[in-house]
N, C-alpha and C positions, 0 to 999 in steps of 0.2 A: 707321440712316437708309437708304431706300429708295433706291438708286442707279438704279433702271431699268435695263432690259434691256442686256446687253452689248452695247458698240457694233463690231461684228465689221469692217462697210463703211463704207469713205468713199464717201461720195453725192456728190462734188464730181470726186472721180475717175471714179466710174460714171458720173455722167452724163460727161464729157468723154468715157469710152471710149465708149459709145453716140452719142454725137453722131459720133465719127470715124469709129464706124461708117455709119454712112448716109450720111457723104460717102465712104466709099470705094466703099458699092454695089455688095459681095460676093454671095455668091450664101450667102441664109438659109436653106440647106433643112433645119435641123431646125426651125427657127421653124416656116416650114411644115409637116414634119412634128408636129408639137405642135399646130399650128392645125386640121392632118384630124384628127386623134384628137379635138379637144376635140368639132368638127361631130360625127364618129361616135359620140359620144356622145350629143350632144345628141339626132339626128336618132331616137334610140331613145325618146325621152321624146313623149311624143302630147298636145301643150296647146302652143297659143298664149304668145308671151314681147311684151307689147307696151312693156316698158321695159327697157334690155337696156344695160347700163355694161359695158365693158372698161375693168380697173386699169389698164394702161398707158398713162399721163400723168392719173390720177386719182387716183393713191396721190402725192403728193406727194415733194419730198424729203427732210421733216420726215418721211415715214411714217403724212401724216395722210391721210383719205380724203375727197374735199372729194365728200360725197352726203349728205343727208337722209334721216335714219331711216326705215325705212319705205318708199323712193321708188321699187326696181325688183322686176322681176319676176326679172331674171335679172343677176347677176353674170358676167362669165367674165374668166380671165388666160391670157395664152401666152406663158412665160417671162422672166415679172417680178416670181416672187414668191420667188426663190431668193437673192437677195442682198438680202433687209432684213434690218433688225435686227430685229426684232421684229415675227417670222411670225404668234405666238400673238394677237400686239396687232392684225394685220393683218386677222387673221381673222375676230378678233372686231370690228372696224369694218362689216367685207363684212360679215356676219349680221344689226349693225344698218340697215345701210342697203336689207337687205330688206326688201319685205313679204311677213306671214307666207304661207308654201309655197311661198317663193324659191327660185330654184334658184341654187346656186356648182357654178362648173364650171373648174376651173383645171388647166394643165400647167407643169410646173416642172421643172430640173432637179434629180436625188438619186441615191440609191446608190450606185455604183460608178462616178460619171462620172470620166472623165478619173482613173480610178485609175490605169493606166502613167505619163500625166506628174509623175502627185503621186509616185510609188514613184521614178522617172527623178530628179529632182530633188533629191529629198529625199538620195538615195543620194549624188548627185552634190555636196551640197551638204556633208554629212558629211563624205566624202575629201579634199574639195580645202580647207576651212578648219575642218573640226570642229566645224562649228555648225550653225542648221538655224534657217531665218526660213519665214514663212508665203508661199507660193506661190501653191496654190491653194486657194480655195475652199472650206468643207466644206462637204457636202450631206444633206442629211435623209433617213434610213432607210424607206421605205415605210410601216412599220410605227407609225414616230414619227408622219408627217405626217398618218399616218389620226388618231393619236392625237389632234392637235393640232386636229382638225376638231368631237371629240367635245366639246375641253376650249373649242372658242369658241361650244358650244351649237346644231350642226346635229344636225339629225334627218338616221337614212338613210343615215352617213357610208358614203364608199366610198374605197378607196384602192388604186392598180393601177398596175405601171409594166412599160417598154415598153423592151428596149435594142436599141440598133444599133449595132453595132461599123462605124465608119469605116477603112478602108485608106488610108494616106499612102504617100508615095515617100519623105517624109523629113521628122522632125521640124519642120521649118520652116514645110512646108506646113498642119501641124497647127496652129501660130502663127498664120499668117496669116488661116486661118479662123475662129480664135477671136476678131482683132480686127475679123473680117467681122464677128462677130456682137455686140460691144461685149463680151466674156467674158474679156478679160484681166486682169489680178490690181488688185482693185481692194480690198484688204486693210489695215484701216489698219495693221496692222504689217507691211508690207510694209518690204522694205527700197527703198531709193530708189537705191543705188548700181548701176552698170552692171552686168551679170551678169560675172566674168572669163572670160577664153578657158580658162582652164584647166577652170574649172566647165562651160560651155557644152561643152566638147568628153566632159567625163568622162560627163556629159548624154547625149549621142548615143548614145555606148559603152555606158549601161547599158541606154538604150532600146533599141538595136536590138541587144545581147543578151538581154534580154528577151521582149521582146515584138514580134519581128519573125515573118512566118511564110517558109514554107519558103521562097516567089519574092524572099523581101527587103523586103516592104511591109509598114509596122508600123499597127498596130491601135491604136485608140483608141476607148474605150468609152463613150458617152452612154445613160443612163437618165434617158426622163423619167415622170417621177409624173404622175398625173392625179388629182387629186381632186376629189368628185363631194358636194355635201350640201345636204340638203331646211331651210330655215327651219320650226320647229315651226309644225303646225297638226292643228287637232281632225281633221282628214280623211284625216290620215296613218296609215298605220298602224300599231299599238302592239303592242306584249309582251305577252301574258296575265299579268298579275296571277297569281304563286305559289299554285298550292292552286285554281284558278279550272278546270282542265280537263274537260270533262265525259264523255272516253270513255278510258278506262285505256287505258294502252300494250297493254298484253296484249290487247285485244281488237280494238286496230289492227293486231296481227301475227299475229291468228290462233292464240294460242295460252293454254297454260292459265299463270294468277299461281300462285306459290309463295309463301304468307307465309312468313318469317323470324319466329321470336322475337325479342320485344324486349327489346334488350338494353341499351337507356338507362338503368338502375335495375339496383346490382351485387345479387346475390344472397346472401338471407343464410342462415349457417348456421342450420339446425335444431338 
């Protein structure tokens, strides 16, 4: 029996931490930085977009996309497509709700974000009671999410990510900003109980033997991904068809072919 995609996010928690965010009115500036990249991107592209949906608050909580097949020109997201369950499903919603030679143009968190706090924790969580609950986040491989653009049927995928290592004065600061930004662990196997001082303290110790630099300010790593993909259309450009080339290699490099014998067929004794 088909279970459906892993349910990795509680969306009752996400949304609560994103609501807290906005009433606290932190300063978002990787939102922002995600929001220039997605423009820089865009402003490369030479065509007019005259119907133009951003996922955030259109992807629902259920994960559904409340748009009409067919209905824009342009999709875009700026860090709201890192915490669903069901990226692959999302994907493929945005492609329907294009029309064909759509443009999707999204930034997300992936790679190696926030790998010091995952490694810090994880350490920390081990020594002090032996066991290990989900923290933070996992985030999708550059490589994967290119993947996942091809498997929801965009033409032209593209996929490219961007890091910026942040300096803290002290892990806390690095907290604080994450619930500026609504990004704290919103996991439904999270654990619910308080963090202990024993764990919190073993925390600091392995962060800032790790990953602090020479002045004392520790680093914290954000990658975000950009993906970039065309809705098929006859106007786009295709792959030659195998066998279809009309000018040899060899006479595009200037130089002379060498046949090879063919060696498909074993040879037989005389």
């Amino acid at each position: 029996m088909n279970q459906g995609p892993p349910q990795i996010f509680d969306p009752t928690a996400l949304a609560r931490h994103r609501a807290r965010a906005l009433r606290l009115g932190g300063d978002a500036f990787l939102a922002r930085e995600a929001a220039e990249g997605v423009a820089a991107r865009l402003s490369g592209v030479k065509r007019t977009f005259a119907r133009v949906l951003e996922l955030e608050g259109a992807l629902g909580g259920d994960e559904r996309l409340a748009a009409a097949p067919e209905a824009w020109d342009l999709v875009t997201s700026v860090l709201s497509l890192h915490a669903v369950n069901d990226l692959p499903g999302a994907l493929a919603q945005v492609r329907r709700a294009l029309k064909p030679d759509g443009l999707f143009l999204a930034a997300l968190f992936g790679g190696e974000t926030l790998t010091e706090l995952r490694q810090s924790l994880a350490a920390a969580e081990i020594a002090v009671t032996c066991g290990l609950s989900p923290r933070v986040a996992p985030f999708g491989d550059v490589r994967d999410l290119g993947g996942l653009l091809q498997r929801a049927g965009f033409a032209l995928p593209v996929a490219d990510v961007e890091r910026t290592v942040v300096r803290y004065g002290d892990v806390m600061d690095l907290v604080r900003d994450l619930r500026a930004m609504g990004e704290t662990n919103a996991l439904i196997e999270r654990s619910r109980k308080p963090m202990r001082r024993a764990m919190l303290a073993a925390t600091l110790a392995h962060y800032a033997a790790h990953f602090a630099d020479p002045d004392g300010r520790l680093r914290a790593t954000f990658d975000i991904v950009y993906l970039t993909g065309w809705t098929p259309h006859d106007s786009q450009q295709q792959a030659l068809k195998p066998g279809s080339a009309r000018t040899r290699l060899a006479e595009a490099l200037g130089t002379s072919e060498i046949v090879l014998p063919d060696k498909t067929r074993p040879e037989r004794a005389e």
